[in-house]
N, C-alpha and C positions, 0 to 999 in steps of 0.2 A: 504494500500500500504506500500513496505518498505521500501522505498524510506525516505531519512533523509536530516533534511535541517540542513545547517552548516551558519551563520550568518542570519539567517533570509532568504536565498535562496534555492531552493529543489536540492538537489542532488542526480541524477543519475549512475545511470551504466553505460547506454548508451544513447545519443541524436541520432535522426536520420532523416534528411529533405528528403522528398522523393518526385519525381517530378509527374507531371502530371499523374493521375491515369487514367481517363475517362472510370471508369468504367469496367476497366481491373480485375474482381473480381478475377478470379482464378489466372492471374499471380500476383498478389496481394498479397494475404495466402501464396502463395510458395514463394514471398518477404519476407512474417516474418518468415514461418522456416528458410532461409538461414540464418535472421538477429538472429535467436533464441530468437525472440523477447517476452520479457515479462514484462507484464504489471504493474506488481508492483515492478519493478525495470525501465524500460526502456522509454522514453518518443519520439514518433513519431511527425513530421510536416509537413504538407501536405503543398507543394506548387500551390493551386488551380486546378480546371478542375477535381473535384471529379469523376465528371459524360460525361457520353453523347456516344460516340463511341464504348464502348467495349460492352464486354458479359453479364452484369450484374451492372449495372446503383442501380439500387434498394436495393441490399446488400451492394456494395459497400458503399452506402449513409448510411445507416442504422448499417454497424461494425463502418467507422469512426466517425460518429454519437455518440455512445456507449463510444466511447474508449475514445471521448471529455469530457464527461460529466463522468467520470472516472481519468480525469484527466489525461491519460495515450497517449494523443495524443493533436494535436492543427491543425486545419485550415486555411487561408485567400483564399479568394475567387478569382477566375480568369475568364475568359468569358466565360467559360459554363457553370458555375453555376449562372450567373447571368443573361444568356440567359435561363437557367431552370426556375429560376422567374420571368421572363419578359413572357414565357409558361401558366406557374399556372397562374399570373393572366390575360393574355389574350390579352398581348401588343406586344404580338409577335408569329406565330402559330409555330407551332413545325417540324424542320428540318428534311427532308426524311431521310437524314443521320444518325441523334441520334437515340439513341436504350434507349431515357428515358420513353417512352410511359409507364408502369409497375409504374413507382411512380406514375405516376397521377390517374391509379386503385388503390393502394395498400391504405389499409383502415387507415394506418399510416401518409397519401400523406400530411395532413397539418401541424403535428407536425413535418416532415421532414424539409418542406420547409419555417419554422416559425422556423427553429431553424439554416437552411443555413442562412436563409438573417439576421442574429444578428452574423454571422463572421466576423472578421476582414480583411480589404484588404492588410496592413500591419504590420509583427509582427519582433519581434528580439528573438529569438531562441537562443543567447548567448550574451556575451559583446562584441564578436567581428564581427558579421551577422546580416543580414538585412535580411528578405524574402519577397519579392514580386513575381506575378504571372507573367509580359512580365519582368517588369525591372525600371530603374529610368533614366526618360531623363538628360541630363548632363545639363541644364540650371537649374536642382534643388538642391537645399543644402537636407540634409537627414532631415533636422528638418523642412523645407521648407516642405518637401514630406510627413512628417508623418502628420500635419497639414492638409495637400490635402484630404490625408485619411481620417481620419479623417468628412471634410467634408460632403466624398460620405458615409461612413458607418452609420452618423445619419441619412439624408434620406432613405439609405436603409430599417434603422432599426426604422425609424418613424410608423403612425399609417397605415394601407393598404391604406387608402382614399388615404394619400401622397405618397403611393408606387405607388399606380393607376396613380399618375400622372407622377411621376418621369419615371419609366421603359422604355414609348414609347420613352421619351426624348433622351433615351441613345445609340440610335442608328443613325448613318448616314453613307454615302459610301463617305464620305472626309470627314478629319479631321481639325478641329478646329483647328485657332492658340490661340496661349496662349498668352498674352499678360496680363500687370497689370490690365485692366479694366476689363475682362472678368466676366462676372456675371451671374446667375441665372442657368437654365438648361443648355445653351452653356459650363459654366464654368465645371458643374458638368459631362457633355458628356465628354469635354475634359478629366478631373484625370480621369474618364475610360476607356478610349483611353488609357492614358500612363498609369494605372496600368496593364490592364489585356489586350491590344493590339499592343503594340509596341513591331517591328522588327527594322526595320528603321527610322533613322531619321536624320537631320540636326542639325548641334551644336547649332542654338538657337532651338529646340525642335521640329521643325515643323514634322508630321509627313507622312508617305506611310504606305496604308495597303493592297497594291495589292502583295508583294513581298513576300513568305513562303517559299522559296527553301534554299539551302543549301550558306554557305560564299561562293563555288568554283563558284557562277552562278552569271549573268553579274546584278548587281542594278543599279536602276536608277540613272542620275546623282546630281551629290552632296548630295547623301543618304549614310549613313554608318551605321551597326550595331550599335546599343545605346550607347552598352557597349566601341567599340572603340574608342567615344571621350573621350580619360581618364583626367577624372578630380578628384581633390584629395577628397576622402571617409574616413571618418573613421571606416566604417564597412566595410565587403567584401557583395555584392549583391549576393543572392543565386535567383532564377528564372528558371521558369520552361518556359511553353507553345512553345516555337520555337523546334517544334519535328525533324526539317531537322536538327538541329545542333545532336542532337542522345548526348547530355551532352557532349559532346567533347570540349565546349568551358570550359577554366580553367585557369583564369586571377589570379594576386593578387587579382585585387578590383571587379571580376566578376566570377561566377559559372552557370553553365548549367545544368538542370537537369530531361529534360523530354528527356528522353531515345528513346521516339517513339515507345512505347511498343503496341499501337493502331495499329499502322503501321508496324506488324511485328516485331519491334527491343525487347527492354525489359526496366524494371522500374528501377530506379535508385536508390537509399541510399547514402548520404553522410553525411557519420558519424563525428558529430561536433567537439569531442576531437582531433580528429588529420587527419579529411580532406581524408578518405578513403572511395574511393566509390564502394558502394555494388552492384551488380547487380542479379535481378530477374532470377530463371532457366528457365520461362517460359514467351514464348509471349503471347499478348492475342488472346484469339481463333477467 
């Protein structure tokens, strides 16, 4: 790569966080030509939800895949990807709606999904960003939250026996409060709740996850987007998964970036030196 590092840090040409893929393979490729993106100068970050909805689940997992271990890209997981693992190993069957059936033939299917569940759920992309997949509830400090992380991504990334057990755990149809004592499975359900599930919530954290629609439609009471309880950050949250918002939310301490490219709309880029976002020529088919 030619990429050169100046104090002991890599420098680029270009950064690029891009939101929600799901498997949007072809508006994808026509993502990096617009971006002219190149891999021995340029470095990508995926804000979770590799896979699941679009046209090609399989390649999509298998370039980002490449381009990690290349060093030419980076990861964090969101809930389809960890609903992908919760699939492979058989703690959860697989949604009429995903169109990931193909990884689970493809003769690649374990080194794939042995190399998702060792991603991070949170990474920092510059000195001044945070990337998470929903977001950061406001009852947490960013050092509080990388901690959390932290927590869920060793069990992820423990031996299968501990996956086998963890996976079923992480699901429920009400959310968990969070409280000092919270411990064991409950606790770890909860940090996946607020990593890779939160729209709504209440200023001490509590969450809804009945509510996907757009700011303009009526929320439950005393629920507000995450991001509007502002409390002071010292990075700006970059976050993908809320596809009704279409990236249009664009705070100081908050960024939006799944386009809704599944859904018709298109993928998103936001270029980290100076906050310009790119947008894909194509939706996914």
């Amino acid at each position: 790569m030619n990429n050169t590092k100046i104090w002991g840090v890599m420098s680029y040409r270009h950064q690029y966080v891009i939101g929600d893929l799901q498997g949007c393979y072809s508006a994808y490729l026509q993502l990096l030509k617009t971006l002219d993106f190149d891999p021995s100068q340029d470095k990508l970050w995926f804000a979770g939800d590799l896979v699941a909805r679009g046209d090609d689940s399989l390649n999509t997992l298998r370039d980002v895949k490449a381009l990690c271990e290349q060093g030419a890209a980076a990861t964090i997981l969101g809930n389809h990807d960890i609903n992908l693992l919760a699939v492979w190993r058989g703690a959860t069957p697989l949604k009429k709606k995903d169109k990931t059936a193909p990884i689970f033939e493809a003769p690649d299917c374990e080194e794939l999904l042995n190399w998702l569940r060792f991603q991070p759920i949170m990474a920092f992309p510059d000195a001044k960003t945070v990337l998470v997949h929903a977001g950061i509830p406001p009852h947490w400090t960013l050092k509080a939250a990388q901690g959390y992380a932290r927590e869920l991504e060793v069990q992820l990334q423990a031996s299968l026996k501990q996956l086998d057990r963890l996976l079923p755990k992480l699901y429920s149809k009400t959310a968990d409060e969070w409280h000092d004592h919270i411990h064991g499975y409950t606790r770890l359900r909860a940090i996946a709740n607020y990593f890779t599930r939160m729209r709504l919530c209440k200023a001490d954290g509590s969450l809804e996850f009945s509510f996907t629609s757009s700011l303009n439609d009526q929320m439950p009471d005393d629920f507000r987007p995450w991001f509007e309880w502002q409390v002071p950050r010292e990075r700006k949250i970059l976050f993908g998964h809320w596809a009704a918002l279409k990236g249009e939310v664009d705070l100081p301490y908050a960024r939006a970036l799944d386009g809704g490219c599944v859904w018709g709309n298109c993928l998103l880029a936001y270029r980290l030196e100076d906050g310009v976002v790119i947008t894909s020529s194509a939706n996914c088919s």
